[in-house]
N, C-alpha and C positions, 0 to 999 in steps of 0.2 A: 504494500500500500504506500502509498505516496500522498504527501500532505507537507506544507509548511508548518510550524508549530503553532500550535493550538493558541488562544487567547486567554490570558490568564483567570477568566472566566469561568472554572471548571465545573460551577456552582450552576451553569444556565450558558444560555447561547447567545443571551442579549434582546432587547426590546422585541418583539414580533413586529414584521411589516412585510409588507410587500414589494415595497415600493422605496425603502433605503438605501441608501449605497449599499450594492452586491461585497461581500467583504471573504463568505468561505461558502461552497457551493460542492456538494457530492456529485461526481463525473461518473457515469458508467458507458463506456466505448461500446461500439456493437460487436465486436472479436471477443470480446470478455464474456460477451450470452450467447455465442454461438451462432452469429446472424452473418446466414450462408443460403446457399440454395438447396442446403437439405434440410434445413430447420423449418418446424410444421409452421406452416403461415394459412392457411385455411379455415383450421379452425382455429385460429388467434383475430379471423377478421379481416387478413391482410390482401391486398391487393394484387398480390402475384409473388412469386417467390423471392425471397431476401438475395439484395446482392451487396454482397459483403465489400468489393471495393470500392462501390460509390456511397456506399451507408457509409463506410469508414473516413473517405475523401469530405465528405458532409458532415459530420461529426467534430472533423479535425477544425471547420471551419469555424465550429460553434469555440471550441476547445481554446482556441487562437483569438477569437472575440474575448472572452473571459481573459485569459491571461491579459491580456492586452491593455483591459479595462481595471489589470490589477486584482481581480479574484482568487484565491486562495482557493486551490481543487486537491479535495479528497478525492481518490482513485483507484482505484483496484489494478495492481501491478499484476494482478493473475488472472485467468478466465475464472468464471461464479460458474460451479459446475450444478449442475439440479436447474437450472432458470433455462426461458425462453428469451425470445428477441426481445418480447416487452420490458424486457427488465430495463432497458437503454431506456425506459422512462420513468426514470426513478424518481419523480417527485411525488409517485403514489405511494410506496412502501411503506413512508414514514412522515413524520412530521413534527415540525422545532416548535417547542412552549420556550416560555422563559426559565423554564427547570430544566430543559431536555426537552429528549426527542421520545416520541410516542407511537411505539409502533402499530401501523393501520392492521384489520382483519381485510383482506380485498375480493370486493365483489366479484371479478373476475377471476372462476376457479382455478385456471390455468398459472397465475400469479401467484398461487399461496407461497411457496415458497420466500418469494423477494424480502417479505416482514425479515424474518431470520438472516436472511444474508443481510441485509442493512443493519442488524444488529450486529452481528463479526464484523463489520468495520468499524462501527462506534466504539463496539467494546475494545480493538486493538487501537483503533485513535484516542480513545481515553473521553468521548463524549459520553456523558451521561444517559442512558434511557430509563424515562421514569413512569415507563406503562405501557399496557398493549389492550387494544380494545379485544372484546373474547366473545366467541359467541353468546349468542345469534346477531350479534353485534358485528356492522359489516361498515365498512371505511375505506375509502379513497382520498391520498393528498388532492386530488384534480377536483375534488368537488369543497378544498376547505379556503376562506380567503378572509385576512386581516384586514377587517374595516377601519380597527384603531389599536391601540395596546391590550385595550378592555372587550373587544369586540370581536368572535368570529362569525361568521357566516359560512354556513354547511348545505349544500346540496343536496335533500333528499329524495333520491333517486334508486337506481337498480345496483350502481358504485358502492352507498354508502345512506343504510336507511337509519329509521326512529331508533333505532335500540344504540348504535354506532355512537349517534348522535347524543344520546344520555349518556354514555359513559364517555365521551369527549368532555359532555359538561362537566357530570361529576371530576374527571382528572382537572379540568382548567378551572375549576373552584377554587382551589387553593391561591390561586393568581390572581384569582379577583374577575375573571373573566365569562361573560354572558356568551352563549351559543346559541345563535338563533337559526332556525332551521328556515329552508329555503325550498318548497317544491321545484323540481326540476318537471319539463315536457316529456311526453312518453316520447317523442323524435324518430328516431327510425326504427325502436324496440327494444330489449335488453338485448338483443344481440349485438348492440352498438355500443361505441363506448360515446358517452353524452355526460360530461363531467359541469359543473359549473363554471372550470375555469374554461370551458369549451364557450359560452356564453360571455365573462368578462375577464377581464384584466382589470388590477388595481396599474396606473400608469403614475400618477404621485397622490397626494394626498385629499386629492378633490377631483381624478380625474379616472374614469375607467374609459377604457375600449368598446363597445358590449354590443352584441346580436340583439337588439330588443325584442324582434320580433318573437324571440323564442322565450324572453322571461318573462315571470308572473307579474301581471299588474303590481300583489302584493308588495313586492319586490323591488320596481323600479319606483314606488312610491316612498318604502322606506329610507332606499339609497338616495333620491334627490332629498328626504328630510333630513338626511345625515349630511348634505349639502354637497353630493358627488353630481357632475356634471359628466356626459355621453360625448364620445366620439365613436359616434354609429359606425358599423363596419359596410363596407358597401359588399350587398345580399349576395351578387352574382359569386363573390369571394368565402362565401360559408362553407364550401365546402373544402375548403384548402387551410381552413383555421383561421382565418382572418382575425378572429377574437384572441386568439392563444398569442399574449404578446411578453416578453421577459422583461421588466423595470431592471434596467441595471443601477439606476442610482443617478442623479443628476439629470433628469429628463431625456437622458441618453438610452434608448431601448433597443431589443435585438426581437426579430420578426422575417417570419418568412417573406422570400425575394419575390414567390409568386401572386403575392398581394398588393399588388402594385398599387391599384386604387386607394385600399385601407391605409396601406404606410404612406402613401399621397396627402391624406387627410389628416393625419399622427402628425405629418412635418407641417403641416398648415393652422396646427394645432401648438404648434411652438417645441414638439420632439423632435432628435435628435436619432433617424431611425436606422441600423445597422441590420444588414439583414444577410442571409445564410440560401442557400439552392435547397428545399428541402423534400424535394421531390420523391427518393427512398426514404432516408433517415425519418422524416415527419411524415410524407403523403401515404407511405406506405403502410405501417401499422398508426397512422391518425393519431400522432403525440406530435404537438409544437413545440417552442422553443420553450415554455412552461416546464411542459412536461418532461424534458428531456435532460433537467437541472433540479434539484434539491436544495434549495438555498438551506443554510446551516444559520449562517451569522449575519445581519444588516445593521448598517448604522440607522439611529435615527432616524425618522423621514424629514 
């Protein structure tokens, strides 16, 4: 494993956000989960068979933005034996409180695994994990998003339903922290993967991304009262992620290349928009650049 040293922090990972400067970020390459042309992609969803040199070529790209931007990447020096190609989207496995990290149960049965290997990395990097949701209790990071330090918002969906979602709250009680659930659309069916962050992005602290046409009234009623302002995704772009955008910190974001129109409207919005080809790596098992990162550490927003 590979990692810069840890932050004297040992106690927590630091404020929850979204949306603060990127500082430490868990990396899972696609050579490390076996993502090749023999690897089952069918029933994982996927669009035709993994091709391991342009996932990797697409990966490196994302890998190169981070460094770049100064990120600190944990990383697995070795292939994760037990996992699928999903694994390269490790922002579901797990997920950072201000105590630690909280390993997900994941709706997607082919995934079980992942919880556990993002635990042997924490526990060899010396990061804290301070819970695991259990059954019947079922959790995805793609469906969880920090509206404030004191606030999460949970997706309840086919990912990550009511039971997930109570013992999320019970574990972020001790934080101080309210969980409010969030229906998600039935969309293409559970055979899809339909995350909340598939829906929005946090972009800074008053600003999301977001598919409206797919979220609950409820929802976008609560988010303008919490005083978050939309930059619509243009529709034609839904199926390529357009909503799945990465805050790196400083209104500098990282987003698929073949969103031309949405990241047209991000930069007319006053970001600063960095984007990747992600045509295998993302289009092909439908994980963006969200997805495909674990942020660990954020400053501030």
């Amino acid at each position: 494993m590979t990692t810069a040293t840890l932050a004297p922090a040992a106690a927590g990972l630091g404020p929850p956000s979204m949306c603060g400067k990127l500082v430490r970020s868990l990396l899972i390459g696609p050579r490390a989960v076996g993502w090749h042309p023999g690897a089952p992609w069918r029933e994982l969803g996927y669009l035709h068979p993994p091709e391991e040199e342009l996932a990797a070529r697409q990966h490196e790209r994302i890998r190169s933005v981070l460094l770049g931007f100064g990120v600190e990447l944990v990383e697995p020096d070795a292939s994760l034996p037990g996992l699928t190609p999903d694994a390269v989207y490790c922002h579901d496995a797990s997920f950072p409180s201000p105590r630690g990290m909280i390993l997900m149960r994941m709706g997607k049965e082919s995934r079980s695994g992942e919880p556990a290997a993002h635990a042997r990395i924490y526990e060899g990097q010396g990061i804290p994990v301070i819970g695991a949701v259990e059954p019947p209790g079922l959790a995805e990071g793609g469906d969880l998003v920090w509206l404030d330090e004191r606030t999460l918002l949970a997706g309840e969906g086919y990912r990550t339903n009511a039971a997930g979602i109570a013992q999320l709250g019970a574990i972020l009680a001790e934080d101080g922290v309210e969980v409010l659930p969030a229906p998600l659309p039935f969309g293409e069916g559970p055979h899809c993967c339909l995350h909340l962050m598939s829906l929005i992005s946090v972009l800074d602290r008053r600003t999301m991304v977001a598919d409206l046409r797919f979220l609950g009234v409820p929802t976008v009623e609560m988010l303008k009262e919490r005083g978050f302002g939309f930059v619509p995704i243009v529709e034609a772009e839904r199926g390529t992620m357009a909503a799945n955008v990465l805050a790196l910190g400083g209104r500098t974001l990282l987003a698929i290349a073949a969103n031309r129109g949405t990241n047209a409207r991000l930069r007319d919005a006053g970001f600063e928009v960095l984007t990747y080809e992600g045509g295998e790596i993302s289009q092909n098992g439908s994980g963006g650049p969200t997805c495909l990162t674990r942020p660990l550490v954020r400053e501030t927003a």
